[in-house]
C-alpha positions in Angstrom: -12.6 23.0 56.4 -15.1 25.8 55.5 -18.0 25.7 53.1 -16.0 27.3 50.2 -12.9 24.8 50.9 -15.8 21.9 51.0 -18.0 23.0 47.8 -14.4 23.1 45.9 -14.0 19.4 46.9 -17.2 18.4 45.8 -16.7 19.8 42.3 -13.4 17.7 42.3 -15.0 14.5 43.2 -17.8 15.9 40.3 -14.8 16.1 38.1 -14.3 12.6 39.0 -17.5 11.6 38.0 -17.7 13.9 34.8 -14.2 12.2 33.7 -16.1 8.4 34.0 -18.6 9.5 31.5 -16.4 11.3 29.4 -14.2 8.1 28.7 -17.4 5.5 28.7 -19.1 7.8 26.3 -17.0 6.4 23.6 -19.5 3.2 24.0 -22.2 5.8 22.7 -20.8 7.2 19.2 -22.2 5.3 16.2 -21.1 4.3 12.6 -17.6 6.0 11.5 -17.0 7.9 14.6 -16.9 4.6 16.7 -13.6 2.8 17.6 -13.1 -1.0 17.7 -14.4 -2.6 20.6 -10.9 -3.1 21.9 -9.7 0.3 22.0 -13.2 1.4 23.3 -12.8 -1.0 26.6 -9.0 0.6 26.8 -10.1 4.2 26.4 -13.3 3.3 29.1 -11.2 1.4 31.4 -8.6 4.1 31.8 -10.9 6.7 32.2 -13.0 5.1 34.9 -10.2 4.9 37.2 -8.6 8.4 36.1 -12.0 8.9 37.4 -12.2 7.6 40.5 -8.5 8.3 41.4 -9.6 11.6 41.0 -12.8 11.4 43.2 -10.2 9.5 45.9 -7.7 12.4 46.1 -10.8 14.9 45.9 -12.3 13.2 49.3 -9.7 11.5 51.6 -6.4 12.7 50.0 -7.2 16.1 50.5 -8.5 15.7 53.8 -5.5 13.9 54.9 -3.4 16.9 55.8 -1.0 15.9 52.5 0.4 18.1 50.6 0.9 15.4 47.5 -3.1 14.9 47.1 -3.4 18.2 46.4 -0.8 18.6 44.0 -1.9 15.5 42.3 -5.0 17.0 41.6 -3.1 19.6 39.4 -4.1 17.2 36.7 -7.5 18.7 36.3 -6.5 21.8 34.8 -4.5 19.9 32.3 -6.7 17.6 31.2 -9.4 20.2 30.6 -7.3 22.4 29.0 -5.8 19.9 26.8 -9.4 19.0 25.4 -10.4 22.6 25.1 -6.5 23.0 23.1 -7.0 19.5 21.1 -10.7 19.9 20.6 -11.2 23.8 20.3 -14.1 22.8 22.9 -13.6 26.4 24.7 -16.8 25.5 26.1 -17.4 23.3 28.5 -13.9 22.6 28.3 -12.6 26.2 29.3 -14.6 26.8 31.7 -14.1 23.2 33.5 -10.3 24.3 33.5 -11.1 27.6 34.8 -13.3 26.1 37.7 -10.7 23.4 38.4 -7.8 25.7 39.0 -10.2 28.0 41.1 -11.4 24.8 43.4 -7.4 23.9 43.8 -6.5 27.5 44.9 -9.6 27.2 47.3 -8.4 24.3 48.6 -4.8 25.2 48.8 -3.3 23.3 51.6 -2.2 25.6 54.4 0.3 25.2 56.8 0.5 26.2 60.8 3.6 28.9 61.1 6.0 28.0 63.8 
């Protein structure tokens, strides 16, 4: 793997990790924006493991010479472009989805010809 192929995985796995606080943030909001303490521990749950499923396919699922890691990972995109679509959050959003589809092209997995 070169330098390029690895700094694109390491923004995945940051993805990951930008995911998990995304989702527990919901913890942080205060008086009418907050959501009942059992939808909060649903929204947080699912997001950590979206979260660290994402940081898993980022580190050993790409490296495991898979093709179905990779093409996993083609949620990123989505779910950055969704909040950017939902949200009108352009930015960060936009440019997360921008930078996610660049780090899946970069790490594109390529195949030996016969």
């Amino acid at each position: 793997m070169t330098g390029i192929q690895r700094a694109a995985q390491v923004l995945m796995a940051i993805f990951g990790l930008l995911t998990i606080v995304f989702y527990t943030s919901v913890y942080a909001a205060e008086g009418d924006d907050r959501f009942p303490d059992d939808a909060n521990a649903l929204i947080a749950t699912a997001g950590v493991a979206l979260g660290i499923l994402v940081i898993a396919l980022a580190t050993a699922g790409i490296n495991s010479g898979e093709r179905w890691p990779w093409l996993a990972l083609g949620v990123l995109p989505v779910f950055f472009l969704a909040h950017a679509v939902l949200l009108g959050t352009w930015i960060p959003d936009g440019v997360l989805a921008a930078a996610s589809v660049v780090a899946l092209v970069v790490t594109r997995p390529r195949y030996a010809e016969a």
